[in-house]
N, C-alpha and C positions, 0 to 999 in steps of 0.2 A: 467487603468494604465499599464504600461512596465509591461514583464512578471520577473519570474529571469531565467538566463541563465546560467545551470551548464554544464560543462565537468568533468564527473566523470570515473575515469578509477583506477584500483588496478592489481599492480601486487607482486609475492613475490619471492623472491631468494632464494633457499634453494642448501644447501651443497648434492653434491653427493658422495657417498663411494663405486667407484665400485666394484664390490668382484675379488675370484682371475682367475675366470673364465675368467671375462672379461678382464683384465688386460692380462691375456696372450692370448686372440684371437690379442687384440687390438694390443699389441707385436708381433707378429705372421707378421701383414701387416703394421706393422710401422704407425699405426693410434694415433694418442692423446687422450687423455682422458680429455672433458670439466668437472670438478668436480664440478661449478656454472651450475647450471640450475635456465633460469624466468621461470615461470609460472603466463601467465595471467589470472589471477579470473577473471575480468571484465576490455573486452578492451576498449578504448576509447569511452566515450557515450556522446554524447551530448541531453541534457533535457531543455524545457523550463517547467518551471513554473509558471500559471498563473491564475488568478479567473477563476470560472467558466469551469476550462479546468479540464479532466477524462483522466488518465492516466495508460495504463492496460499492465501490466506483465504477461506473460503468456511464460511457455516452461515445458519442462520435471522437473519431481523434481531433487534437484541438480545441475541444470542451471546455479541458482546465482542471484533466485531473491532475497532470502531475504537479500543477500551482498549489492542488488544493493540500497534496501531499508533503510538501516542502511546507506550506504553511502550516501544518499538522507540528512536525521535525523543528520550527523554529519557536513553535508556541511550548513544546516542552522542553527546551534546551537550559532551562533556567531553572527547573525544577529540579525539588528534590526528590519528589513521593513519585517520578516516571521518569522512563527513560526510554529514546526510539532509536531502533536497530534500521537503517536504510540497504536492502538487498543490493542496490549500485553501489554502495560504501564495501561489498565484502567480496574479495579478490579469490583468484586460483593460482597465487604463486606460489605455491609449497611443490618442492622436487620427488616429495617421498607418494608412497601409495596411499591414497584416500583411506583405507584403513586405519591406515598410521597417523594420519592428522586431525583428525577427533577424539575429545572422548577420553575419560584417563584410565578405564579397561579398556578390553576387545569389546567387553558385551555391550558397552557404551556407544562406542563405534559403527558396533552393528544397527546397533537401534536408530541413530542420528540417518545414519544411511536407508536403511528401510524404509521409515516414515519416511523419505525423498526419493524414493523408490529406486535407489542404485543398490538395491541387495542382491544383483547379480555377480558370484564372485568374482568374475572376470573381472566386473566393473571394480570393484573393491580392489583388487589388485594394480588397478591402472594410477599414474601420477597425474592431477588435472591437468599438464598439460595435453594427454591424451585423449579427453573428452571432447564429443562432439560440445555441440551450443546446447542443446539441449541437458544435456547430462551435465555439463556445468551449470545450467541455471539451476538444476536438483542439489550441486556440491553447495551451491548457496544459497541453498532453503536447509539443508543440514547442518551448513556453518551458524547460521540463523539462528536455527533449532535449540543448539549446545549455547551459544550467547545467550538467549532468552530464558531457559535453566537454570543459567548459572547467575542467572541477576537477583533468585532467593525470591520472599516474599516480600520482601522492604519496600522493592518499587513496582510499579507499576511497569511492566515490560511490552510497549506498542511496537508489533514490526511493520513496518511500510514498505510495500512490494507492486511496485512501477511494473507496467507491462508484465502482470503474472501470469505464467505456464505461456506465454506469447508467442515464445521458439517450440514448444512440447505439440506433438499431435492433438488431438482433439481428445478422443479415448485416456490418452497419460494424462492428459492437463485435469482430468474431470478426476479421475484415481490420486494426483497428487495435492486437489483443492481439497476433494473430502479425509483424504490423508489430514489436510492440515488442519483444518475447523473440528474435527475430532482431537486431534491433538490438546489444539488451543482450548476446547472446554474444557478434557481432561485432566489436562495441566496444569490448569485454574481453578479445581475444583477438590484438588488432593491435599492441599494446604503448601505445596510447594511452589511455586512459580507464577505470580498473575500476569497471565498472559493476554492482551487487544490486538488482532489481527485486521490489518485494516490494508485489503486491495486496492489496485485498479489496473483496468482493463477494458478497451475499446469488444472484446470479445463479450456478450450477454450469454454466453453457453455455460455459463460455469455456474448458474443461480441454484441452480439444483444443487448442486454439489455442494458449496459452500453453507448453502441455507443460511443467510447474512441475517445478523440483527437489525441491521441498517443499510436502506439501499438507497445510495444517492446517484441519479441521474444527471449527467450534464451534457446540454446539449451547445456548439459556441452559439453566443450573443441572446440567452435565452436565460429564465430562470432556473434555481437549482431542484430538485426534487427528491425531498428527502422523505421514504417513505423506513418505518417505527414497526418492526416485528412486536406481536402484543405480547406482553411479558408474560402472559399463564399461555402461550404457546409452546408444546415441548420440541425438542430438537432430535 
C-alpha cells in the first residue's frame, strides 16, 4: 500500500522588548527595531510513512526531536487509514508477572518478551514493578509489540519511541534495535500488521543496527537533514 506523506514544519512568533541599551544604539545609526521575531523549531520536513519502513532521529539533545515526534502523533490523530503507538504513553502498572500480562497464549507471551529481550525466565517471572529502568523500557517495547499486532492490516500502525534503548547498555540497545527493524519488516511484509517504526535518539550508535529508511539529522538552530535509503537497497 501508498505510504502517508507528511510535511511537517513549526514555527513560533514571539514578541521582542528591546531594553534601553538598545534602543539608543539603534537611535544612535537610525536603525528600526523588528519587535516580532519567528523562530523556526522545525523547518519544513517532508516524511513518508510507510509499512515495514524504520525511521531514525538522531542530533544533539535539543535539536527538536521530540517536537518532531509529537508532531508526527498529532498529524495522524485524525486519521483513519493510521494510528501512532507513543512508548511514554505505555505504563508498568500491572501487579501480575510479565508472563501474565501479554499475549492471549503463553507462546504469545514468550514471543512479545523475546523480541524485547526479557526471555530470561527469571525476568518473565518478575511483576514490573520489579524491574530495573532498563528491563522496563524492554516491558514497553513488548507492550508496544502486542499493540501494533493487534491493530490488523486496516491501519497503518507507526510506533514512536522518545529516547530509545537510552537506559539499556550499549551492546542490549544494539541487540534490541535490530531485534525491532527485523520485526517491523517482518511484520509488514506477512500480510498481517503494517507496521512504521520511527526512533529517536541523541545516541548515533544504533545506525547499524536499525539500518533506517530514513535518517534525519537535527542539529538546534540548524537546518533539518533528511537523508532517503535507495529503494532497490536490500535490508
Amino acid at each position: 500500500m501508498k505510504g502517508i506523506e507528511l510535511l511537517l514544519q513549526r514555527a513560533v512568533q514571539t514578541a521582542v522588548q528591546p531594553s534601553e541599551r538598545v534602543c539608543r544604539v539603534a537611535s544612535m545609526f537610525g536603525l528600526g527595531i523588528d519587535r516580532q521575531r519567528t523562530v523556526q523549531i522545525v523547518p519544513p520536513t517532508s516524511l513518508t510513512l510507510a509499512a515495514g519502513r524504520v525511521i531514525f532521529l538522531t542530533g544533539a539533545s535539543g535539536g527538536g526531536k521530540t517536537t518532531l515526534l509529537r508532531m508526527i502523533d498529532e498529524a495522524l490523530a485524525d486519521r483513519t487509514d493510521a494510528r501512532a503507538i507513543r512508548f511514554d504513553e505505555l505504563h508498568c502498572s500491572d501487579d501480575r508477572p510479565l508472563v501474565e500480562t501479554l499475549g492471549q497464549t503463553l507462546e504469545q507471551s514468550v514471543r512479545y518478551l523475546s523480541l524485547a529481550g526479557l526471555n530470561d525466565a527469571f525476568v518473565m517471572l518478575r511483576r514490573p514493578g520489579e524491574l530495573s529502568d532498563g528491563q522496563r523500557y524492554r516491558y514497553r517495547l513488548a507492550q508496544a509489540i502486542e499493540k501494533a499486532e493487534a491493530s490488523g492490516a486496516e491501519q497503518l500502525c507507526v510506533l514512536l519511541a522518545d529516547e530509545f534503548a537510552a537506559t539499556l547498555d550499549r551492546t542490549t540497545a544494539s541487540v534490541i534495535a535490530r531485534n525491532a527493524q527485523r520485526w517491523v519488516r517482518r511484520g509488514s511484509g506477512d500480510g498481517g500488521a503494517r507496521i512504521c517504526l520511527v526512533v529517536a535518539t541523541s545516541h548515533d550508535d544504533l545506525l547499524e543496527a536499525l539500518e533506517p529508511d530514513t535518517l534525519i539529522v537535527q542539529e538546534p538552530g540548524a537546518a533539518i537533514t533528511v537523508l532517503q535509503r535507495d529503494d532497490n537497497e536490500t535490508h
